[in-house]
C-alpha positions in Angstrom: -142.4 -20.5 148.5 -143.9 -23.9 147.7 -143.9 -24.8 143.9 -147.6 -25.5 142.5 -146.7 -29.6 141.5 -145.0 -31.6 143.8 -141.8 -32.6 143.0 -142.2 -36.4 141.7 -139.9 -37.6 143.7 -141.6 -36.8 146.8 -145.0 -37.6 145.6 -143.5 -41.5 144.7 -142.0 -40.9 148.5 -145.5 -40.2 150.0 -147.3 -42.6 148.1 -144.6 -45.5 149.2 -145.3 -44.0 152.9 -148.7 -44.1 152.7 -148.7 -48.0 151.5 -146.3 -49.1 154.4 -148.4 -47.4 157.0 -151.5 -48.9 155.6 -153.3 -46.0 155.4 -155.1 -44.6 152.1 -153.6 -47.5 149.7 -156.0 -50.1 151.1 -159.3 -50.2 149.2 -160.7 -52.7 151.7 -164.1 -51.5 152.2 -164.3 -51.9 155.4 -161.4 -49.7 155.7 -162.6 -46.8 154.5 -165.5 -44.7 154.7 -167.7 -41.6 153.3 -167.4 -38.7 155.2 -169.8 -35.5 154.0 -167.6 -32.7 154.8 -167.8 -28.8 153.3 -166.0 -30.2 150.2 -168.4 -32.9 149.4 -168.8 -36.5 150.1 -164.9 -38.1 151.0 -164.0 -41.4 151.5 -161.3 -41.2 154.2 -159.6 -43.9 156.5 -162.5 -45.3 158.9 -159.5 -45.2 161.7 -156.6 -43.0 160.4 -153.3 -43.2 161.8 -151.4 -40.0 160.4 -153.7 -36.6 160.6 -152.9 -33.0 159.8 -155.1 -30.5 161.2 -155.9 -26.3 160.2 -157.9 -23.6 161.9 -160.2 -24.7 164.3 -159.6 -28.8 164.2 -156.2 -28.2 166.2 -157.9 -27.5 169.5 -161.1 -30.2 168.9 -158.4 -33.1 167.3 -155.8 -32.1 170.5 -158.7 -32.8 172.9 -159.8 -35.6 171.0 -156.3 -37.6 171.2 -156.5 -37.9 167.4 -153.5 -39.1 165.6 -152.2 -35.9 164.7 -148.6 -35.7 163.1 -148.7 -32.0 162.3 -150.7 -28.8 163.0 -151.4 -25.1 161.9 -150.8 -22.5 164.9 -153.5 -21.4 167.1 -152.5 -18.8 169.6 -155.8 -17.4 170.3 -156.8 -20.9 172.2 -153.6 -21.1 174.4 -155.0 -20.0 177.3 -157.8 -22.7 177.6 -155.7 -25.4 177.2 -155.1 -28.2 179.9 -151.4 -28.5 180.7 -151.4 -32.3 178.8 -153.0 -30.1 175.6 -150.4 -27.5 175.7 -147.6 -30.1 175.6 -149.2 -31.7 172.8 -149.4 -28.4 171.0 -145.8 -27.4 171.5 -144.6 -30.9 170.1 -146.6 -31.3 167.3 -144.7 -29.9 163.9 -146.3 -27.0 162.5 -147.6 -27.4 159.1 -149.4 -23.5 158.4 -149.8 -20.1 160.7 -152.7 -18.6 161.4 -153.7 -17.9 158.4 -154.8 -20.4 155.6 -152.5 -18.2 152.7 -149.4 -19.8 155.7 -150.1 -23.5 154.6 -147.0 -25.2 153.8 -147.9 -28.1 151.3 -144.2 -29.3 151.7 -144.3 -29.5 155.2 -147.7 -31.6 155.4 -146.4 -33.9 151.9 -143.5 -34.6 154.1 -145.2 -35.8 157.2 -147.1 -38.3 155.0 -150.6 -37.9 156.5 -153.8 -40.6 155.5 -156.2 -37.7 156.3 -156.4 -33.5 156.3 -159.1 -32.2 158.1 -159.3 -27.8 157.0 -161.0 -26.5 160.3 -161.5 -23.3 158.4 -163.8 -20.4 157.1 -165.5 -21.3 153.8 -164.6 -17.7 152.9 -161.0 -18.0 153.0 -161.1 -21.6 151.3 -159.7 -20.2 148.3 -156.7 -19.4 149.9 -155.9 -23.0 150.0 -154.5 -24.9 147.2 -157.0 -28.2 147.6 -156.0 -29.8 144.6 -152.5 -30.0 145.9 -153.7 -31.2 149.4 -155.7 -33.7 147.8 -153.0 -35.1 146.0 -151.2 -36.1 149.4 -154.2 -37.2 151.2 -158.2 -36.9 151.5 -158.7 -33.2 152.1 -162.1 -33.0 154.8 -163.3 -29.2 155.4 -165.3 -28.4 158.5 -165.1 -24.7 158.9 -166.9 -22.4 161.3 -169.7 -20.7 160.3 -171.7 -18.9 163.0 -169.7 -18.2 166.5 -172.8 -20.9 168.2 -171.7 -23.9 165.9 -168.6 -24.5 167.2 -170.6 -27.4 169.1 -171.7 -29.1 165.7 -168.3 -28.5 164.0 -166.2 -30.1 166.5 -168.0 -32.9 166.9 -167.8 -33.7 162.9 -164.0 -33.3 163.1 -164.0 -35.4 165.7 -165.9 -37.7 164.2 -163.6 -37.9 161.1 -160.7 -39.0 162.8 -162.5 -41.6 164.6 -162.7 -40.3 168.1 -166.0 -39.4 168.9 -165.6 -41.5 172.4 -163.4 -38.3 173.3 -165.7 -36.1 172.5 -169.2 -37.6 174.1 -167.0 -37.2 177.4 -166.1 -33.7 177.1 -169.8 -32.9 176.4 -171.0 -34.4 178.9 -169.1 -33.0 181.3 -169.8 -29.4 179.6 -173.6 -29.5 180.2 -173.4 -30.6 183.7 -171.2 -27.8 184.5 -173.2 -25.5 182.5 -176.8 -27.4 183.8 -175.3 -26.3 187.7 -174.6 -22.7 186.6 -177.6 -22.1 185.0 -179.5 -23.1 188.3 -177.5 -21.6 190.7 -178.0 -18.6 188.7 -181.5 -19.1 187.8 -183.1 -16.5 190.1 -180.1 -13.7 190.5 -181.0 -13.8 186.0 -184.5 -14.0 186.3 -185.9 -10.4 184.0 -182.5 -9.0 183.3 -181.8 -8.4 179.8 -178.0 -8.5 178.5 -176.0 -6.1 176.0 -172.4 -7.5 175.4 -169.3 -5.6 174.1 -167.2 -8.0 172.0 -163.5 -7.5 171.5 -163.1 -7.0 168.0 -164.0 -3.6 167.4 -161.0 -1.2 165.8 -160.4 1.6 168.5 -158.4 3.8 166.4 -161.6 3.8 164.0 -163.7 4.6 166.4 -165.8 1.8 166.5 -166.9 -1.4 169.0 -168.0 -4.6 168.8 -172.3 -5.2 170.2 -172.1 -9.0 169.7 -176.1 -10.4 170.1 -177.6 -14.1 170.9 -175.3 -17.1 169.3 -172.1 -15.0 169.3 -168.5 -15.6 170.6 -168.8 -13.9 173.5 -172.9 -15.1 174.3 -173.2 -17.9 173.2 -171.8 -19.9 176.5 -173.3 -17.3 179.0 -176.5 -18.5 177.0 -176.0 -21.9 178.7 -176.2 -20.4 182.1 -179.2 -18.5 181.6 -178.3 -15.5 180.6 -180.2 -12.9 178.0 -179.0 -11.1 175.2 -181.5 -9.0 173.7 -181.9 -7.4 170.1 -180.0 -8.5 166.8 -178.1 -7.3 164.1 -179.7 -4.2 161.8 -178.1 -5.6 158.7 -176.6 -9.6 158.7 -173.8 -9.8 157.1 -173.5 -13.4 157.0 -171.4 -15.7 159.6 -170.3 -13.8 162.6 -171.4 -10.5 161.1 -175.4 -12.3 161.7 -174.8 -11.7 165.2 -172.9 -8.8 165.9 -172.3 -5.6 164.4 -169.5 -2.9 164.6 -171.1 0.5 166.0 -170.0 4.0 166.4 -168.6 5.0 170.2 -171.0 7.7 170.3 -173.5 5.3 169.4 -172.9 3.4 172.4 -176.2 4.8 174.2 -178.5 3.9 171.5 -176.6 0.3 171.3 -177.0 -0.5 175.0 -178.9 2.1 176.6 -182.2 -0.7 177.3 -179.7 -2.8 178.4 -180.2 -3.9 182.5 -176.9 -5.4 182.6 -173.8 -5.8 180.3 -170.7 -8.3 179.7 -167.6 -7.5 177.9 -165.3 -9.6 177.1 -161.5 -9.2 178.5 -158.0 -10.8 177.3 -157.0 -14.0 179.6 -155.2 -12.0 182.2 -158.2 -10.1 183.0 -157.4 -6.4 181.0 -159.7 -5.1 178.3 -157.5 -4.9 175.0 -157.6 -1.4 173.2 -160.9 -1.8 171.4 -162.9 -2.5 174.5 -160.6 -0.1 176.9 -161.6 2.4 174.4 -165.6 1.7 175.3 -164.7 1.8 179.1 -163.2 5.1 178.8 -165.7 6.4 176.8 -168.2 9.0 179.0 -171.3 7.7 177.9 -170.6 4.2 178.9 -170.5 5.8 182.2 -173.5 6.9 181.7 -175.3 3.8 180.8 -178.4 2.5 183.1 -176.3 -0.5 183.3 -173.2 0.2 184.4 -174.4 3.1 187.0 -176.4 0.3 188.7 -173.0 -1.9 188.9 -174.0 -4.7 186.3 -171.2 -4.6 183.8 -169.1 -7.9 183.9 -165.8 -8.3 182.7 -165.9 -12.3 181.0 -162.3 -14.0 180.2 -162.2 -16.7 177.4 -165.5 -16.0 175.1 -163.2 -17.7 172.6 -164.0 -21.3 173.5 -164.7 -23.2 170.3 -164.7 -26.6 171.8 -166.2 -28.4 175.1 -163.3 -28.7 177.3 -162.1 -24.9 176.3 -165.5 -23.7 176.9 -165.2 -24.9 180.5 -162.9 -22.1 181.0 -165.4 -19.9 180.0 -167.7 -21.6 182.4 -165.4 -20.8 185.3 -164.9 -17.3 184.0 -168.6 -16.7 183.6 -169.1 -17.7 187.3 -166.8 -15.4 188.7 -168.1 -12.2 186.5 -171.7 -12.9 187.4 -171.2 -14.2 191.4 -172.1 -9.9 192.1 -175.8 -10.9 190.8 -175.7 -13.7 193.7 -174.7 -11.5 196.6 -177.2 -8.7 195.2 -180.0 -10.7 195.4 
């Protein structure tokens, strides 16, 4: 467990660090900058040279070839990694888990970063100690908000850790892919109207996930052309604006208008409990949908940056290529 001051010691040792690097010390003004970040206005390094990155930043900041000398953990975005990515990943130090309440301040003190950037939920800020953090470097938070704005917030981390050249690439490159899709499959989606069954509904409480427009596992097929129809009976805020967690035997009244349905399934291509537990279930059987053959299994609706969403791209193409030979 960390203690709640840093030993002084260390903080002369990070400060020393910090001035040989030339990082934070200088006050030349055309060495820093104001960033507006969830925190407030923060002058940072206009070109920093030692980052530490949370939550969602490690995937935008690994793609961006940032500066990054540590790293939280982010299993869930293993499997849309590039090979290059992956090796950068596994080398990188690890500075927190999953979870914010994992941050080790020690860890990050001791790598001697100019800049932090928090890639995560507002609502779980407060299980980070900021004062601490900001007492090693400038603290930047750009947390997700709804599933959608993963294109906005990775393009502000980016952009604090001067890199945005990265970025404008891997966007680029996103929309043509997603521009071909969406006329390829222009015709074959012409009148159909989507449902989608996300994976985070709790099987053992009976319960699955209806995800709506803007949502993790829409928001991409969105760029292809596809149609999600209805919306959320009461928003919750964040991701619970654009998908809700329904009743099993509800799952008729959820998607029974719906012409055709994705679902989203783990890498490897298998459902995990939560949406197994919808595919067993008899009155998905029974849904207009799936009788008619129109229920796509999607891989990767996880994507929270350009080059990660291009796996979902590729995934998207092969659920939906049945709609091409149908037509």
């Amino acid at each position: 467990m960390r203690s709640l001051i840093l030993p002084l010691a260390l903080v002369l040792a990070v400060a020393t660090a910090c001035g040989d690097d030339g990082g934070t010390e200088s006050t030349a003004s055309d060495d820093t900058r104001v960033f507006a970040a969830d925190n407030g206005d923060i002058e940072i390094p206009a070109d920093p040279q030692r980052v530490v990155a949370t939550g969602y930043a490690v995937p935008a900041l690994i793609e961006a070839d940032a500066a990054l000398v540590g790293i939280s953990s982010w299993e869930r975005g293993l499997s849309m990694m590039t090979d290059d990515d992956r090796a950068t990943y596994d080398e990188l130090p690890r500075v927190a888990g999953e979870s914010a309440a994992e941050t080790d301040y020690e860890a990050i003190a001791e790598l001697r970063p100019d800049l932090i950037v928090l890639g995560i939920p507002q609502p779980v800020m407060g299980d980070i100690d900021l004062d601490y953090l900001e007492s090693i470097a400038p603290v930047v938070a750009i947390g997700p908000t709804v599933p959608d704005a993963w294109r906005e917030l990775s393009e502000r981390q980016t952009d604090a850790t001067d890199r945005l050249d990265h970025f404008e690439e891997d966007r680029t490159a996103y929309e043509e892919r997603a521009a071909e899709l969406a006329a390829e499959y222009e015709d074959a989606l012409a009148g159909l109207e989507f449902g989608h069954v996300g994976g985070y509904g709790i099987a053992e409480e009976g319960t699955f996930q209806r995800e709506f427009s803007r949502s993790w596992g829409t928001n991409i097929a969105e760029d292809v052309g596809v149609t999600y129809y209805g919306e959320v009976a009461v928003p919750g805020g964040g991701g619970r604006d654009v998908s809700e967690y329904v009743s099993l035997e509800q799952i008729t009244d959820s998607l029974g208008e719906a012409d055709a349905i994705t679902y989203t399934v783990q890498p490897d291509g298998t459902p995990n409990p939560s949406v197994q537990a919808v595919l067993d279930s008899g009155l998905w059987q029974n849904l207009p949908a799936v009788r008619a053959g129109r229920a796509f299994p999607v891989r990767f609706t996880e994507a929270s940056t350009y080059p990660s969403a291009m796996f979902t791209l590729d995934a998207l193409d092969e659920a939906l290529a049945p709609l091409l030979d149908a037509r």
